[in-house]
GUMAR-911414 format. One record per residue (C-alpha): x, y, z; residue in three letters. Coordinates in steps of 0.05 Angstrom, whole numbers, padded with zeros to 5 digits, always signed. Layout:
N
XYZALA;...
END
This chain:
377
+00026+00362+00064UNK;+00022+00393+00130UNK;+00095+00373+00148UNK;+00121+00401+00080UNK;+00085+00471+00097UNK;+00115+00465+00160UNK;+00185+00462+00136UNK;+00175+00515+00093UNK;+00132+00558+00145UNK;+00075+00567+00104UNK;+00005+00555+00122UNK;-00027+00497+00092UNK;-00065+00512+00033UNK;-00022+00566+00007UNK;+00035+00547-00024UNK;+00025+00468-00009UNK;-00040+00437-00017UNK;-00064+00369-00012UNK;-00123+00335-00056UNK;-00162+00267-00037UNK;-00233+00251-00054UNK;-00273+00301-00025UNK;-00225+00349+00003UNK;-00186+00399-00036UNK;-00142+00451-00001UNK;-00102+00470-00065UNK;-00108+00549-00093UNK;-00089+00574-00151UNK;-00018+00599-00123UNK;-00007+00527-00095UNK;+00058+00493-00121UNK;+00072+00431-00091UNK;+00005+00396-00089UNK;-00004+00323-00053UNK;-00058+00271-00073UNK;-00073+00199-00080UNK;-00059+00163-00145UNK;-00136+00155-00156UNK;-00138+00228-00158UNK;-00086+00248-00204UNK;-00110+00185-00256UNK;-00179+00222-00250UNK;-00154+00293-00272UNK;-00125+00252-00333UNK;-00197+00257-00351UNK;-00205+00336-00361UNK;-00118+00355-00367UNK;-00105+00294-00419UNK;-00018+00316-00421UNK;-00023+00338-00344UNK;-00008+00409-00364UNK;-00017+00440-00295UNK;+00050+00400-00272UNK;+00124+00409-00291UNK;+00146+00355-00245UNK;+00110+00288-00219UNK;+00135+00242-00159UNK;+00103+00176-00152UNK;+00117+00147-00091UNK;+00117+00071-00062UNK;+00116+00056-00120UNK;+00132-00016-00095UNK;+00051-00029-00066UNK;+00046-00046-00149UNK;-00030-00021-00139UNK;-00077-00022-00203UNK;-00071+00057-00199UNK;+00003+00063-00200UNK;+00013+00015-00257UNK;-00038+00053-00301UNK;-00005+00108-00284UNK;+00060+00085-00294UNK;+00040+00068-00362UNK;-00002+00121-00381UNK;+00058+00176-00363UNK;+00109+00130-00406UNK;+00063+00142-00451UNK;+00059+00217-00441UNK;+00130+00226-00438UNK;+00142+00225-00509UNK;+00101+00283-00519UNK;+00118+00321-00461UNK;+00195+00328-00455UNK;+00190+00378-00413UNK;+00153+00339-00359UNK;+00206+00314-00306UNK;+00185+00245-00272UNK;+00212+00214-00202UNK;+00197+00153-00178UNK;+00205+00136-00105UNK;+00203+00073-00068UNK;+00252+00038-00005UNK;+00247-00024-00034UNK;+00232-00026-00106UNK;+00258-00071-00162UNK;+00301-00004-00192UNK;+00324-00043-00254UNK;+00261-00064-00281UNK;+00234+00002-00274UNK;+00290+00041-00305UNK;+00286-00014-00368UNK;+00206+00006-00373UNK;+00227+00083-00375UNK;+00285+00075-00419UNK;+00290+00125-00469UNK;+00252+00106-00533UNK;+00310+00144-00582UNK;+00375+00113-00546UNK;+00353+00059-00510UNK;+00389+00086-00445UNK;+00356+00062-00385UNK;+00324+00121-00337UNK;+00374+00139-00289UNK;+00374+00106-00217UNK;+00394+00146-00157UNK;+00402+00116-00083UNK;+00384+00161-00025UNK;+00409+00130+00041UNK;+00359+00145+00093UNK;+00382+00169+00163UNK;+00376+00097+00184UNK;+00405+00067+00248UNK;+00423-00009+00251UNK;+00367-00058+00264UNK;+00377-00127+00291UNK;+00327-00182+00264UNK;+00317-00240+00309UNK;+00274-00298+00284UNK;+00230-00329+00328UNK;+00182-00377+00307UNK;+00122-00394+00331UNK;+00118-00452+00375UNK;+00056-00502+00383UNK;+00033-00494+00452UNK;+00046-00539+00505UNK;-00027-00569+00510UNK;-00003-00626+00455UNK;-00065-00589+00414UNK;-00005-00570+00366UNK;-00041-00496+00355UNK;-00005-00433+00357UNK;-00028-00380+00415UNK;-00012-00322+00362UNK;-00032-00277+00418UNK;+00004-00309+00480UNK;+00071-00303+00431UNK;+00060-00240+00417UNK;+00047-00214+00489UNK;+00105-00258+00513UNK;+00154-00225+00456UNK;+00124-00145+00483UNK;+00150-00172+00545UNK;+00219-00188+00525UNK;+00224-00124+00489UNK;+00200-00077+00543UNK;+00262-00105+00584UNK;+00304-00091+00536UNK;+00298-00016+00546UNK;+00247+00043+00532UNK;+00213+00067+00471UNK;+00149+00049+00426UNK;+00129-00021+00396UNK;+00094-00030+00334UNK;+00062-00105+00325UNK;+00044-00119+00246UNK;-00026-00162+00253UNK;-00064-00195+00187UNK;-00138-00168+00207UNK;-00166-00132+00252UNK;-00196-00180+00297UNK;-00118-00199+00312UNK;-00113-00135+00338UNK;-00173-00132+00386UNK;-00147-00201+00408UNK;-00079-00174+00421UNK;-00096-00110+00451UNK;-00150-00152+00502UNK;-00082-00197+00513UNK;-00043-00145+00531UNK;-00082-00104+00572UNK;-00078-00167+00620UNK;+00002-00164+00621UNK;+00041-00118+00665UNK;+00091-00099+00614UNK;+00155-00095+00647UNK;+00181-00020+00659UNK;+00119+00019+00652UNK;+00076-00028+00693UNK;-00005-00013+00671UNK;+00015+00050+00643UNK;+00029+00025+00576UNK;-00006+00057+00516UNK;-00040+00007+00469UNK;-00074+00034+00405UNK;-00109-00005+00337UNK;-00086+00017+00270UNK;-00122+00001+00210UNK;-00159+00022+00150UNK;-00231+00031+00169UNK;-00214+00076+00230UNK;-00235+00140+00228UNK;-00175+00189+00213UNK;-00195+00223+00285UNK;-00169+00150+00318UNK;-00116+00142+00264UNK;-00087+00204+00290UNK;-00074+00184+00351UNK;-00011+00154+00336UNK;+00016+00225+00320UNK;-00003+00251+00388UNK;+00061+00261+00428UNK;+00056+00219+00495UNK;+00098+00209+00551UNK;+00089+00135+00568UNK;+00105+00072+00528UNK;+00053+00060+00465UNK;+00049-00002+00427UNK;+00008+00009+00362UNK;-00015-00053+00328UNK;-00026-00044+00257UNK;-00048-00080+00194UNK;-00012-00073+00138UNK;-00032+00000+00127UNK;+00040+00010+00173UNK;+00082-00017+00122UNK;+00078+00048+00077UNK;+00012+00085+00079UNK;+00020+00107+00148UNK;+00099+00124+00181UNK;+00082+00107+00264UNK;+00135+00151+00296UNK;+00175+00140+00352UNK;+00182+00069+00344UNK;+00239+00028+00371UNK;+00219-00041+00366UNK;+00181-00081+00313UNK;+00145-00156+00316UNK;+00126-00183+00255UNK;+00074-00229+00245UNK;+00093-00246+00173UNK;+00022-00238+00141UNK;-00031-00197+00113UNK;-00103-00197+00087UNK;-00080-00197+00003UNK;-00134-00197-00044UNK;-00135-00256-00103UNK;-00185-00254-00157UNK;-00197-00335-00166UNK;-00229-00348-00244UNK;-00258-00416-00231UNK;-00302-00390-00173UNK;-00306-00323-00212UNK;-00307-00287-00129UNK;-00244-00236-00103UNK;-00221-00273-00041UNK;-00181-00247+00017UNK;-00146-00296+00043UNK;-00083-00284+00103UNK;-00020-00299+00057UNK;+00051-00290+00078UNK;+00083-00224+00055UNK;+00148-00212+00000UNK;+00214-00203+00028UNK;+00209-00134+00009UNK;+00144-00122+00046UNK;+00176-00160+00110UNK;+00243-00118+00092UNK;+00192-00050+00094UNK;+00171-00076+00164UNK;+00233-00078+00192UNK;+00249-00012+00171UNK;+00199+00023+00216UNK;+00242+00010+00271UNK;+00305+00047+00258UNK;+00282+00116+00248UNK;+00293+00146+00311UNK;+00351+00101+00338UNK;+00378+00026+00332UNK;+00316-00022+00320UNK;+00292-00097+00341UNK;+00249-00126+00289UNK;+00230-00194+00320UNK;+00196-00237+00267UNK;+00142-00291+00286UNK;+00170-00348+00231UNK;+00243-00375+00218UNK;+00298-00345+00163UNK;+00290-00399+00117UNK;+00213-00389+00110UNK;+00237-00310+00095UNK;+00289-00332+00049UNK;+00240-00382+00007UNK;+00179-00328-00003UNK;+00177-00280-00061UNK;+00223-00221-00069UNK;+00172-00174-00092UNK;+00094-00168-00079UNK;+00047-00202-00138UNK;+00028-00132-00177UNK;-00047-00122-00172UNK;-00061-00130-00237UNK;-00034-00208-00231UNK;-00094-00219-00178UNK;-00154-00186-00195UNK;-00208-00181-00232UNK;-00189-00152-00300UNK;-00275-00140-00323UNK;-00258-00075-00262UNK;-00189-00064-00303UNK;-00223-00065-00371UNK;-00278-00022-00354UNK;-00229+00038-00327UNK;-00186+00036-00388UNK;-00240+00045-00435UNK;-00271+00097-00382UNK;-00203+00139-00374UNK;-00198+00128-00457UNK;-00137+00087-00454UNK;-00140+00046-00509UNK;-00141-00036-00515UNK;-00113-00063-00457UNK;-00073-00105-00496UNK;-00038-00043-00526UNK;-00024-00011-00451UNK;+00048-00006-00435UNK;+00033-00048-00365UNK;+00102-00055-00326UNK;+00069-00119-00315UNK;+00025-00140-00377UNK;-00034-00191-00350UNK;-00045-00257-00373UNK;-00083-00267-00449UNK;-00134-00315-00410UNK;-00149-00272-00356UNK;-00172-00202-00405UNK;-00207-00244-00443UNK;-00245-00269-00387UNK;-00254-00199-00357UNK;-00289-00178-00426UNK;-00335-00233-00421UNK;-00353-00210-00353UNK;-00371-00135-00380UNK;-00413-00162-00436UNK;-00457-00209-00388UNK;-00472-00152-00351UNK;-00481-00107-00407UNK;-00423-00051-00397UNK;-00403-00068-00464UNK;-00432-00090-00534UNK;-00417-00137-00586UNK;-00357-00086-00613UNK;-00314-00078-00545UNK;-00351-00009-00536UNK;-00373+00023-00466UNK;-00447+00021-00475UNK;-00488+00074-00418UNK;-00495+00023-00368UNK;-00419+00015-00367UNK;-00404+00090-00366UNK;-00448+00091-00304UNK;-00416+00023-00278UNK;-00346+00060-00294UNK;-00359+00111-00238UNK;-00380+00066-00185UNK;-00323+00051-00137UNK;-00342-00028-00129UNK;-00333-00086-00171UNK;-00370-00089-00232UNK;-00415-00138-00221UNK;-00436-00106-00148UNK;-00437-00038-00188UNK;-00489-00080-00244UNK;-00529-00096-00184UNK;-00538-00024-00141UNK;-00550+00009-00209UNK;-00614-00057-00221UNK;-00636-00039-00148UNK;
END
């Protein structure tokens, strides 16, 4: 929001506005208006056809969050009755087909039109590099020692920012302790090394947006790959994993276990590094293991707890889940176990309905049967 008002040299708030839980900078006057997807599916709640907008653009669209596929379904939905409402959505690496199929339109059959922007990319090289056991004959893998060795390389290579892609955050205060041991080549000490990751505080998050006139390396969970664009960076290593959260039935728990990425997520990656100039992406496992994984990310809805699912469809008045038009419907097995969840805990009764403990449960931001528990307490 505040580099759209810039372009347009208007002060934020005026004629752009942003919108996210408990900040909103939007005025009556305000025409372009930026939020979260949680925020928009809430005003579904009091503007049921989204009246207030003409034109909606979805973007990364590719995360497959639970928010963006309820949205995605509930505006297919909502296009038949509003053919005046113009819809655009945006992604580097999305599966375009699918999602022109799933908008196609219901009189014709046509598929929604697909249009490719090329980007003002420069070339990146890739270079695959394994990681080694170390020489000890333990037959671990020093992720940190690889890692600093690989900044090294780099930082003769020439000038300009790094950005390392780490699973959890305690990777990244092992790295950063790593490499404040180093003399990276070049800059000697002087080298700028900042954490980036959900739970900082947007003061330290900010950071990376400060301009700076020495070498930075940022390392960054996955909250790099498309919530936050680092700028200024040259050169990308690539650990290959992330922290991806997996609802398992049999132990009835959400896990987060470290799982490799999708090719597309590793192929988003990559792309931070050619923004500014031609790019090295060095990635920390070989090209057939990138070549084997999954082309796209598992959608959200494939992984989690559905009793959270169920509970915001009948909140938001969605209908039966069954009925939604999911881009990616969830399995027969898994809703019905997610409805035997809500009914242990009493959010709904014998008929499928929302009973007032599950209206209350419905506006807690936590799994259900957390939510069940704070509202006992």
């Amino acid at each position: 929001a505040a580099r759209l008002a810039d372009e347009l040299r208007v002060p934020l708030g005026s004629a752009v506005g942003f919108k996210v839980r408990f900040t909103d900078t939007t005025r009556p006057e305000t025409y372009v208006k930026l939020m979260t997807d949680g925020i928009l599916l809430a005003e579904t709640q009091q503007d049921r056809f989204l009246n207030q907008y003409d034109t909606l653009i979805i973007d990364e669209a590719h995360e497959r969050s639970l928010n963006i596929d309820f949205l995605l379904g509930y505006v297919q939905r909502l296009l038949s009755a509003r053919r005046d409402l113009r819809l655009i959505i945006t992604s580097a690496t999305i599966d375009a087909q699918r999602f022109a199929a799933h908008f196609a339109c219901p009189r014709t059959g046509r598929p929604a039109p697909i249009v490719e922007v090329s980007g003002r990319g420069y070339p990146i090289e890739i270079r695959y590099q394994p990681l080694q056991a170390d020489d000890e004959g333990t037959g671990d893998v020093d992720l940190q020692r690889t890692i600093a060795d690989t900044v090294e390389e780099l930082a003769r290579s020439g000038p300009g920012d790094m950005l390392v892609f780490l699973p959890t955050e305690r990777d990244i205060r092992e790295t950063a302790k790593t490499l404040r041991g180093r003399s990276i080549p070049g800059e000697g000490r002087q080298t700028e090394i900042l954490p980036l990751y959900a739970r900082l505080s947007a003061s330290e998050q900010n950071k990376i947006f400060e301009s700076h006139g020495r070498r930075r390396i940022v390392l960054a969970t996955n909250v790099a790959e498309s919530s936050l664009t680092v700028p200024n960076i040259r050169f990308v290593i690539d650990t290959g994993t992330a922290r991806i959260s997996r609802y398992s039935p049999r132990r009835k728990v959400q896990r987060l276990p470290i799982e490799a990425v999708s090719q597309a997520s590793a192929d988003q990656r990559a792309g931070r590094c050619g923004r500014v100039g031609p790019g090295i992406c060095v990635r920390l496992y070989g090209e057939e293991d990138y070549l084997a994984r999954e082309r796209f990310a598992t959608p959200e809805i494939r992984r989690t707890n559905l009793a959270a699912v169920i509970l915001q469809t009948k909140a938001f008045r969605l209908g039966a889940i069954e009925e939604f038009p999911f881009l990616d419907p969830p399995r027969a097995d898994a809703i019905q176990d997610g409805y035997q969840t809500l009914f242990e805990l009493g959010a709904i009764d014998d008929g499928g309905e929302l009973t007032e403990i599950g209206r209350r449960l419905a506006r807690l931001p936590v799994d259900p049967r957390i939510g069940r528990m704070i509202l006992a307490a």
